[in-house]
C-alpha positions in Angstrom: -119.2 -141.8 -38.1 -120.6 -140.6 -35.1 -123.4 -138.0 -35.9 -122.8 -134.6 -34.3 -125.8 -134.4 -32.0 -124.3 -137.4 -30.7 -121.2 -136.2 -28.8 -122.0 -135.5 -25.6 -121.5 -139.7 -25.4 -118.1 -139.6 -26.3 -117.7 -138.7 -22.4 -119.5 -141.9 -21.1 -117.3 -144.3 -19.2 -117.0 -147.1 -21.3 -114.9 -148.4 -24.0 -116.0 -147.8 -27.4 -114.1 -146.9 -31.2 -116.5 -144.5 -33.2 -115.4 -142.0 -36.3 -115.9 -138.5 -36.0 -116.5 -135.9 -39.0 -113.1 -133.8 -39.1 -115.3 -130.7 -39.2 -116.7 -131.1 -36.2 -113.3 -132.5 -34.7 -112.6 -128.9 -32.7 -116.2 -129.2 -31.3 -115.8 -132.8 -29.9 -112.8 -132.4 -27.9 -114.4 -130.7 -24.6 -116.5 -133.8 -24.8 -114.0 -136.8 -24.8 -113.2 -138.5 -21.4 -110.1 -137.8 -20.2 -108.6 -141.7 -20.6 -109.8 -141.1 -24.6 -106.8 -141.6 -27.5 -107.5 -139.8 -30.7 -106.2 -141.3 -33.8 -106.5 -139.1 -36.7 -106.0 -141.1 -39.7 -105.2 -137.7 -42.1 -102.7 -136.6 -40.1 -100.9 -140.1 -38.7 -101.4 -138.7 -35.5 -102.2 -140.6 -32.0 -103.2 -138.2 -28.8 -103.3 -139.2 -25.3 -105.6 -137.5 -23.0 -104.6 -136.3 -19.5 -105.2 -139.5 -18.1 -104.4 -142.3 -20.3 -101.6 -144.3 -19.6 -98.7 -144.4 -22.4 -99.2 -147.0 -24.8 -96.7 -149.8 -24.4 -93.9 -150.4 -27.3 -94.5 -153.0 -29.6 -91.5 -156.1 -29.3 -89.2 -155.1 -32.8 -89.9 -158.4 -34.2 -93.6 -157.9 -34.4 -93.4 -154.2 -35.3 -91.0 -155.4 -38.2 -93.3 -157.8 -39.3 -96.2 -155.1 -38.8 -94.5 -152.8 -40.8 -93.8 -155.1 -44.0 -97.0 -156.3 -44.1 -98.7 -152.8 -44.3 -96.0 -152.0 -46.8 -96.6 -154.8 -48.6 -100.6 -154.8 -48.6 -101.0 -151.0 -48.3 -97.6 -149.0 -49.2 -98.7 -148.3 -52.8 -101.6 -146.8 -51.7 -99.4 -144.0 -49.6 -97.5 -143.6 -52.2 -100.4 -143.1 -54.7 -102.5 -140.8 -53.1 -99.2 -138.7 -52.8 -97.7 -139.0 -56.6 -94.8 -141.1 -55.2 -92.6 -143.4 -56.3 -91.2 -146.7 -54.9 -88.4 -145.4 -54.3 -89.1 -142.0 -52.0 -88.5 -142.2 -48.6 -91.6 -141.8 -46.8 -90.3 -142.5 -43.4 -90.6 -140.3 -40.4 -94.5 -138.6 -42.5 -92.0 -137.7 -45.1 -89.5 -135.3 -43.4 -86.7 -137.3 -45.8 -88.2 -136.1 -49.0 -86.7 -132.9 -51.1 -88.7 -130.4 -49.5 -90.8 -129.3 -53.4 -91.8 -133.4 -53.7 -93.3 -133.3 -50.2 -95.1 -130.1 -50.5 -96.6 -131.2 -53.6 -97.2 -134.8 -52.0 -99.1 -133.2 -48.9 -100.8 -130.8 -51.4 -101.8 -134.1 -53.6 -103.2 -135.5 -49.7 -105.0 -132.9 -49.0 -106.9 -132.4 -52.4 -107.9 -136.0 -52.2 -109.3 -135.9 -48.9 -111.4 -133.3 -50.1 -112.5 -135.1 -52.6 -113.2 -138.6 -50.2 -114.8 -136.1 -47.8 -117.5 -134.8 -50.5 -118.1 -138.3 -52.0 -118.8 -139.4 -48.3 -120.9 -136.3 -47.7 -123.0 -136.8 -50.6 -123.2 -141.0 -49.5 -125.2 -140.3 -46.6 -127.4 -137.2 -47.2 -130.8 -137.3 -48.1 -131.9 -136.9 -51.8 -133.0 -133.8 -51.8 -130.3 -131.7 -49.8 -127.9 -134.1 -51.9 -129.3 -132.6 -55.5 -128.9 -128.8 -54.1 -125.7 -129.7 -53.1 -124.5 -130.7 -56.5 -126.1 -128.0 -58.0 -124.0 -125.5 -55.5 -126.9 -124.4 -53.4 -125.4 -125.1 -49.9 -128.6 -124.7 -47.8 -126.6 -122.2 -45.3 -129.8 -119.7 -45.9 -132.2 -119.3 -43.3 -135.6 -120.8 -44.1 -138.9 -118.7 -42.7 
């Protein structure tokens, strides 16, 4: 993950693939080239910028096979994060679902994000700010 005092790169004109803290998301967009694509893995979103060409379609048979693998390897995941079953349709980001189970399964996303976001959080913070963290001091105060 790309550390914050480190966006101003993002506009260099060169390939690269970096992670960016979703907090900070709003911040880094003035800075990303205009050929950049997003992909936000919370939202199973891709975004183009101004001047990146359109991405070509994948041939069926290898998006089918794409598809069943992820399913395979990966679909219980999806559906476990969310409180699904096998058998919900999760096509489409879930717009086939009853409308309460996909509520709650976005609601059940979003809580564990949170919860991935703090567990990362406390990974890669020093000791110290990592102890007052966990015991609910913030260190948002100014210091003299």
């Amino acid at each position: 993950v790309l550390p914050h005092f480190l966006v101003p790169i993002l506009s260099a004109p060169m390939p690269f693939l970096c992670g960016i803290d979703k907090r900070h998301l709003s911040d880094t967009m003035e800075d990303l080239a205009e050929e950049c694509i997003v992909v936000d893995l919370d939202k199973n979103q891709v975004s183009l910028g101004t001047n990146t060409a359109p991405l070509p379609t994948l041939p069926k048979f290898i998006y089918n096979k794409l598809k069943s693998r992820v399913e395979h390897h990966a679909g219980h995941v999806h559906r476990e994060v969310r409180s699904l079953r096998k058998e919900d349709d999760t096509r489409e980001m879930g717009i086939y679902l009853p409308p309460d189970v996909k509520s709650m399964a976005d609601a059940m996303w979003e809580s564990r994000l949170c919860l991935f976001d703090e567990a990362f959080m406390l990974t890669f913070t020093p000791e110290e700010r990592r102890k007052n963290w966990l015991n609910g001091e913030d260190g948002g105060g100014t210091h003299d």
